[in-house]
C-alpha positions in Angstrom: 0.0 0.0 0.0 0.9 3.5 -0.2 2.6 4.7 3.0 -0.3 7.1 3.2 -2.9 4.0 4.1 -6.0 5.0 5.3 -6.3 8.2 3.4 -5.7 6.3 -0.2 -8.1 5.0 -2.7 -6.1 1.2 -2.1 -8.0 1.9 1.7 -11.2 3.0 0.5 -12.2 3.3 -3.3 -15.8 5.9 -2.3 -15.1 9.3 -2.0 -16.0 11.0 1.1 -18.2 13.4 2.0 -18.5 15.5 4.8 -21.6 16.9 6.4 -21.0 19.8 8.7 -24.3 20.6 10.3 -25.4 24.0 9.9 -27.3 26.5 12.4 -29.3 27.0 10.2 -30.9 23.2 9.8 -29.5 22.5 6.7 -25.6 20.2 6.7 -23.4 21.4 4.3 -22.0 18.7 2.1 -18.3 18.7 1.1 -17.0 16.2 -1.4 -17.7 14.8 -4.6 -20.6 15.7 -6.5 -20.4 19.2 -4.6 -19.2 22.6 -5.0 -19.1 24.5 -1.4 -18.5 28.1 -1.2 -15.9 29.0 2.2 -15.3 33.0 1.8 -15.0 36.0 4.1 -12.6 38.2 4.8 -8.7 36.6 5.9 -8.9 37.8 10.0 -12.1 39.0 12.1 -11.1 42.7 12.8 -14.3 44.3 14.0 -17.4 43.4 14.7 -19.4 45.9 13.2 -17.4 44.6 9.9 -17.6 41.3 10.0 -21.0 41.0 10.4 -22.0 43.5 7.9 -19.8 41.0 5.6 -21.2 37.8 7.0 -25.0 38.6 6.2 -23.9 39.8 2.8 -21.8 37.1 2.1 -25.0 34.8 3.5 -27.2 36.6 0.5 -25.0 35.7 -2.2 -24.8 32.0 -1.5 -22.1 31.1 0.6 -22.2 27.8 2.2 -19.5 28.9 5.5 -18.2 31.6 6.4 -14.1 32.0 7.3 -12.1 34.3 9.3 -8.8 33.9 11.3 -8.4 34.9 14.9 -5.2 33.7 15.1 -2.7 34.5 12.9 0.3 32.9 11.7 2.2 35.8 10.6 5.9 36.4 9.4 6.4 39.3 11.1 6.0 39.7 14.8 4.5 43.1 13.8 1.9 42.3 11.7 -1.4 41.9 12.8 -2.0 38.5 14.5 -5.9 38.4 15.1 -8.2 39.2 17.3 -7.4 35.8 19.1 -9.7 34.9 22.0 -12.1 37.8 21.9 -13.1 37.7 18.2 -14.1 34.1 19.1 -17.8 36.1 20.1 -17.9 37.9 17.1 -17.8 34.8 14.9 -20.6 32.8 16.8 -22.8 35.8 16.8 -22.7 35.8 12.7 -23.2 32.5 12.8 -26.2 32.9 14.8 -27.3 35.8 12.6 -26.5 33.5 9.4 -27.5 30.5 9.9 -24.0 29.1 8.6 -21.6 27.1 9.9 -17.7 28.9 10.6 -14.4 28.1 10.0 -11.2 29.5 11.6 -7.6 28.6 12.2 -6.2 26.6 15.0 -2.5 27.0 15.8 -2.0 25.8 19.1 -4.0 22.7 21.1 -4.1 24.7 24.3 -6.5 26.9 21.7 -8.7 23.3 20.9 -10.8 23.7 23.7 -12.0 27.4 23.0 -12.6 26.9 19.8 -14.1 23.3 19.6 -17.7 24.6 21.0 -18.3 27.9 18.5 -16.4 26.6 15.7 -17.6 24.2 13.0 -14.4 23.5 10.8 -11.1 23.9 12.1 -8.5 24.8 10.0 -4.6 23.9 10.1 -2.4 26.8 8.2 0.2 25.7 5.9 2.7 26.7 8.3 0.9 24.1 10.9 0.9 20.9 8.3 3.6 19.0 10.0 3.0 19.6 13.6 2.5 16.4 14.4 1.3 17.0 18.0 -1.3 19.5 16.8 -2.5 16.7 14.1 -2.4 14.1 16.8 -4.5 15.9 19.2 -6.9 17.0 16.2 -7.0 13.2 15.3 -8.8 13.1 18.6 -12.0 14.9 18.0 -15.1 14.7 16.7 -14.8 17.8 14.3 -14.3 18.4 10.5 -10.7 19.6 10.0 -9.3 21.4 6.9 -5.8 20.7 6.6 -3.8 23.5 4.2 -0.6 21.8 2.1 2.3 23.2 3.5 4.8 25.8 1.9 6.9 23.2 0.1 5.4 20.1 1.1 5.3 17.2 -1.7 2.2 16.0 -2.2 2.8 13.0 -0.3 3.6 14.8 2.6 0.6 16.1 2.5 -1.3 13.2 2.8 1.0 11.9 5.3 -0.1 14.7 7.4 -3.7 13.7 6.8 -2.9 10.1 7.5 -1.9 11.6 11.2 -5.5 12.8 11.9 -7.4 10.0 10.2 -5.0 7.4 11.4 -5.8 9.0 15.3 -9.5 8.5 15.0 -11.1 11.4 13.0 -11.9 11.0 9.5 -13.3 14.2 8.4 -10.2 15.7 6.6 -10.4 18.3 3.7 -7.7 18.7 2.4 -7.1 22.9 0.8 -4.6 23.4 -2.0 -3.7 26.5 -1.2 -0.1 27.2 -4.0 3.3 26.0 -3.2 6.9 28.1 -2.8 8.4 28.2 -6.0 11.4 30.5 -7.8 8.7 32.3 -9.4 8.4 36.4 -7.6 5.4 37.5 -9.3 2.6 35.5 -7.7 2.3 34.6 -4.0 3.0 31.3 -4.5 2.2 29.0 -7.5 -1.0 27.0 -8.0 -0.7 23.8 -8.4 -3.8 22.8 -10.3 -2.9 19.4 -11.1 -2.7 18.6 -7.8 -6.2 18.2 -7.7 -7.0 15.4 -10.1 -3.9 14.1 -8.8 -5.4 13.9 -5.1 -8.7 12.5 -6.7 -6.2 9.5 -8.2 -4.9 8.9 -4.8 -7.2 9.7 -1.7 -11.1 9.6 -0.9 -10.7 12.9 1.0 -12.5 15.8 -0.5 -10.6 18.5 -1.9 -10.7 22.3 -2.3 -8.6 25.4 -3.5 -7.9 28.6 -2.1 -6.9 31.2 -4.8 -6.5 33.7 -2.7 -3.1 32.8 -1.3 -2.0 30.8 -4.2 -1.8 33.8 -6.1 -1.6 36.7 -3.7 -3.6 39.0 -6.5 -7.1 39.6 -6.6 -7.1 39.7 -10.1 -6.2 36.5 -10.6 -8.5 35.1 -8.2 -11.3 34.4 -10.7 -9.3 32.8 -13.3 -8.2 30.5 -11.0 -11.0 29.6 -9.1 -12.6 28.6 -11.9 -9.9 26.4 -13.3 -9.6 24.7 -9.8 -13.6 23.8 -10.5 -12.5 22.9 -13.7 -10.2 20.5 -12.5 -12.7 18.3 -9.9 -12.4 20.7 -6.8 -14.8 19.9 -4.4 -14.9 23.6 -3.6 -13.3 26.9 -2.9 -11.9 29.1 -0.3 -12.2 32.9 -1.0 -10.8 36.2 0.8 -13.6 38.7 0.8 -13.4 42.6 2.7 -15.6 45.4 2.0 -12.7 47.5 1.5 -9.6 45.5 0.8 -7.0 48.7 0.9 -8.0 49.3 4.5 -7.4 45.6 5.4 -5.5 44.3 8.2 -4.4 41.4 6.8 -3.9 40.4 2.7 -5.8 42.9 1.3 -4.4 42.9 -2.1 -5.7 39.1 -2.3 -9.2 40.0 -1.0 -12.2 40.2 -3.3 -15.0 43.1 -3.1 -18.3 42.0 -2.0 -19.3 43.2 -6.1 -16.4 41.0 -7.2 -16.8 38.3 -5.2 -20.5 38.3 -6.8 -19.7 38.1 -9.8 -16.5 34.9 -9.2 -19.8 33.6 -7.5 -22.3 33.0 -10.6 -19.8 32.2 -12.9 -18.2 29.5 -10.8 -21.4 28.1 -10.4 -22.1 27.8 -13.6 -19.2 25.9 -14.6 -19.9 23.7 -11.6 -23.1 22.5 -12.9 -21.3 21.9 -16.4 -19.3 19.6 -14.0 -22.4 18.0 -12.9 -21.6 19.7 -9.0 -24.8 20.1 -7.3 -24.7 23.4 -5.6 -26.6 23.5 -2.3 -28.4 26.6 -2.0 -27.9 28.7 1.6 -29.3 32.1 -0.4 -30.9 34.5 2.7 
């Protein structure tokens, strides 16, 4: 078998799908067959703000809404989240929305204020081989989305998922999120053929997030909908009502307008790809 085991098609040929139950009543589906929306902005920095964006983002379609409250960031004078006390501000839009949340873990001693209010928990690229973190995650009972890290090979990757689904927890999404490469004028660089690679290899459900593989709004369209093209089980999209005033990766962040627009035509190419889109429209 392939030293990632229980993650690989050899362990189990049927894709999975992951239902995250929603506030709202309705479980959003990840996985095969689907196309699920993740977008808001990259850190909760108000809550006047994020709320504002959270309903509007709930009107356009979105299936969960994102935000970090803590912040991996490479310099110790950037802004680092809200931490703890944004924690409030993201159960309150999910109370107002009716959709589930997702936001990043970095730490365990952070698992056990998070695992109540939070629906996804996400591990950061930088977090993808902390193999205590992924040990402790492979504990709970809780969808995680695991991020490929900087460089990592693609079986590293998987190995990392094999940590958490080996401990216990199955419900692993794995988020191509662009690779470290010579290249200067992107971010990072997308590697799209990961994904119908991924689909060769694992059952896990897969999704993009074009927003730090390219660093540039402008391309975040373009490649959003090739990932869609490619079999991605989804997307992950930075959103902020006013990007130049952002705290953290503005110039990757969508408008609310723009992010309409990425919106219908992605999910019109996802119903070429016979994806059923479920439909969380307020």
């Amino acid at each position: 078998m392939k030293p990632f085991k229980m993650v690989s098609t050899e362990y189990k040929s049927e894709p999975t799908r992951i239902h995250i139950p929603a506030p709202g009543g309705n479980d959003v589906i990840i996985g095969e067959g689907y196309c699920t929306m993740i977008a808001g902005p990259c850190a909760v920095e108000s809550s006047e703000a994020y709320l504002e964006l959270a309903v509007m983002l709930q009107h356009l379609g979105v299936h969960i809404l994102r935000g970090g409250l803590f912040k991996p960031r490479t310099s110790p004078y950037s802004f680092k989240g809200l931490g703890q006390s944004g924690l409030d501000i993201m159960a309150e839009a999910r109370s107002i929305t009716g959709l589930p949340v997702i936001t990043e873990v970095m730490d365990v001693r952070d698992l056990d204020v998070l695992y109540d209010t939070v629906d996804i928990l996400q591990v950061g690229s930088r977090n993808m081989q902390n193999y205590s973190l992924l040990e402790e995650l492979g504990q709970l009972d809780k969808p995680i989305l695991l991020k490929r890290g900087l460089s990592a090979t693609i079986e590293e990757w998987l190995l990392a998922a094999e940590y958490i689904v080996s401990g216990g927890n199955e419900q692993v999404i794995l988020c191509e999120r662009g690779i470290r490469t010579f290249e200067p004028y992107t971010r990072n660089t997308v590697d799209i053929g990961a994904v119908p690679l991924i689909k060769q290899l694992s059952h896990l459900p897969i999704i993009v997030d074009p927003s730090h593989a390219t660093g540039k709004w402008e391309m975040v369209r373009p490649i959003a909908k090739a990932a869609i093209a490619a079999g991605a089980d989804g997307l992950m999209i930075e959103v902020h009502q006013d990007p130049d005033r952002a705290l953290s990766d503005g110039k990757q962040s969508l408008t609310p307008e723009n992010f309409s627009r990425l919106y219908e035509q992605v999910i019109r190419l996802a119903m070429l790809e016979d994806k059923e889109v479920l439909k969380n429209k307020g």
